[in-house]
C-alpha positions in Angstrom: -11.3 -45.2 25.7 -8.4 -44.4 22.3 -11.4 -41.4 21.9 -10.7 -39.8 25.2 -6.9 -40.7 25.2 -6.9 -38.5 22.2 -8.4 -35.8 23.2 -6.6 -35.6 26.4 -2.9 -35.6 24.3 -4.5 -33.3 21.6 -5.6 -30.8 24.4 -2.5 -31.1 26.6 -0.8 -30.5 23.4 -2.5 -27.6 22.4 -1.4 -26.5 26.3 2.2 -26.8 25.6 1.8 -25.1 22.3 1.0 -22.2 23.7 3.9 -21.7 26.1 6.4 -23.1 23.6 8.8 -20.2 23.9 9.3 -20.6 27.4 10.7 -24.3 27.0 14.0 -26.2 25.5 14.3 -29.7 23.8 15.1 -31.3 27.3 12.1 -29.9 29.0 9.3 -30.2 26.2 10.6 -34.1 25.8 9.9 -34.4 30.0 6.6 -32.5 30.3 5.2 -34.7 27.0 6.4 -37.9 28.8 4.9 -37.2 31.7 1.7 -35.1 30.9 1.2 -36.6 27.6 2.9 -40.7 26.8 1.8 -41.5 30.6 -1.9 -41.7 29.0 -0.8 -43.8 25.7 0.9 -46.3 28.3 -2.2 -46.8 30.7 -3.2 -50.5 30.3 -2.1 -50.2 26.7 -1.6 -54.1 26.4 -5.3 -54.4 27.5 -7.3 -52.0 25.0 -4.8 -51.5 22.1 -5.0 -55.4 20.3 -8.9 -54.7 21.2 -8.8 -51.5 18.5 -9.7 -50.8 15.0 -7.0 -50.0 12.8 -8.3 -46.5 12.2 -8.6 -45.7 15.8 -4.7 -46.9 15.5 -3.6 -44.7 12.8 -5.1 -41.6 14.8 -3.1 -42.7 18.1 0.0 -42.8 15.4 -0.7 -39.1 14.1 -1.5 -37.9 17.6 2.2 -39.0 18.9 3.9 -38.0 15.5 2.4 -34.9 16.7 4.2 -34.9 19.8 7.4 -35.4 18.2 7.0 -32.8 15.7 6.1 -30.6 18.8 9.8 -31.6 20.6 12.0 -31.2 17.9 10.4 -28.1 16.8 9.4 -29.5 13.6 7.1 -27.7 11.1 3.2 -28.9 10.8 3.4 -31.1 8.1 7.0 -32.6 8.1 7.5 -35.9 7.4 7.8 -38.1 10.8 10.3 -41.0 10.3 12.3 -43.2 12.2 15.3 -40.8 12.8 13.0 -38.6 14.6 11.8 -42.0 17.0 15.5 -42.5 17.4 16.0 -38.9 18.2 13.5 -39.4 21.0 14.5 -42.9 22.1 10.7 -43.6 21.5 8.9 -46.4 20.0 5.9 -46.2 17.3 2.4 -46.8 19.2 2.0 -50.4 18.1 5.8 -51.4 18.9 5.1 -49.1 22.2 2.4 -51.4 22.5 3.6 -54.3 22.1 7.2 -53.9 24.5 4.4 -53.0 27.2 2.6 -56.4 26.6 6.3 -58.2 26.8 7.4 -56.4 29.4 4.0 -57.6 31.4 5.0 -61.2 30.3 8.2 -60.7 31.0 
């Protein structure tokens, strides 16, 4: 299941990528949260605790991809927290993990 959530970001991705110059901040942020995070947020609660942590770390470096890909970052810039606030987004596992509580809640 993380497999094919990658490769549907990664590809989608690699979609947007290519018509980058046609699109602002505002409108690469919408079409990755709604072509893109909607996939990471599928029944997350029920697969992610169910994951090893290397299938983890690549869910991590697929969404720090994203984010490098909204604020027009370079390839290999460093992802931190500013950029998450920039966003208003969470890291997978906290992503994660407000989905489980918010299900509880």
């Amino acid at each position: 299941m993380v497999t094919s959530i990658i490769k549907k970001a990664n590809g989608k991705l690699k979609f947007l990528y290519r018509n980058r110059g046609y699109l602002t901040k505002h409108t690469k942020r919408l079409l990755v949260m709604s072509l893109v995070q909607c996939h990471f947020d599928y029944a997350s609660p029920v697969w992610f605790y169910g994951v090893t942590q290397q299938l983890k770390n690549k869910l991590q470096v697929t969404q720090n991809k994203l984010v490098r890909f909204i604020l027009s970052l370079d390839p290999r810039s460093h992802v931190c927290h500013d950029s998450f606030s920039d966003l208003i987004w969470l890291p997978v596992a906290s992503r994660a993990d407000f989905e489980t509580l918010g299900h509880v809640f």
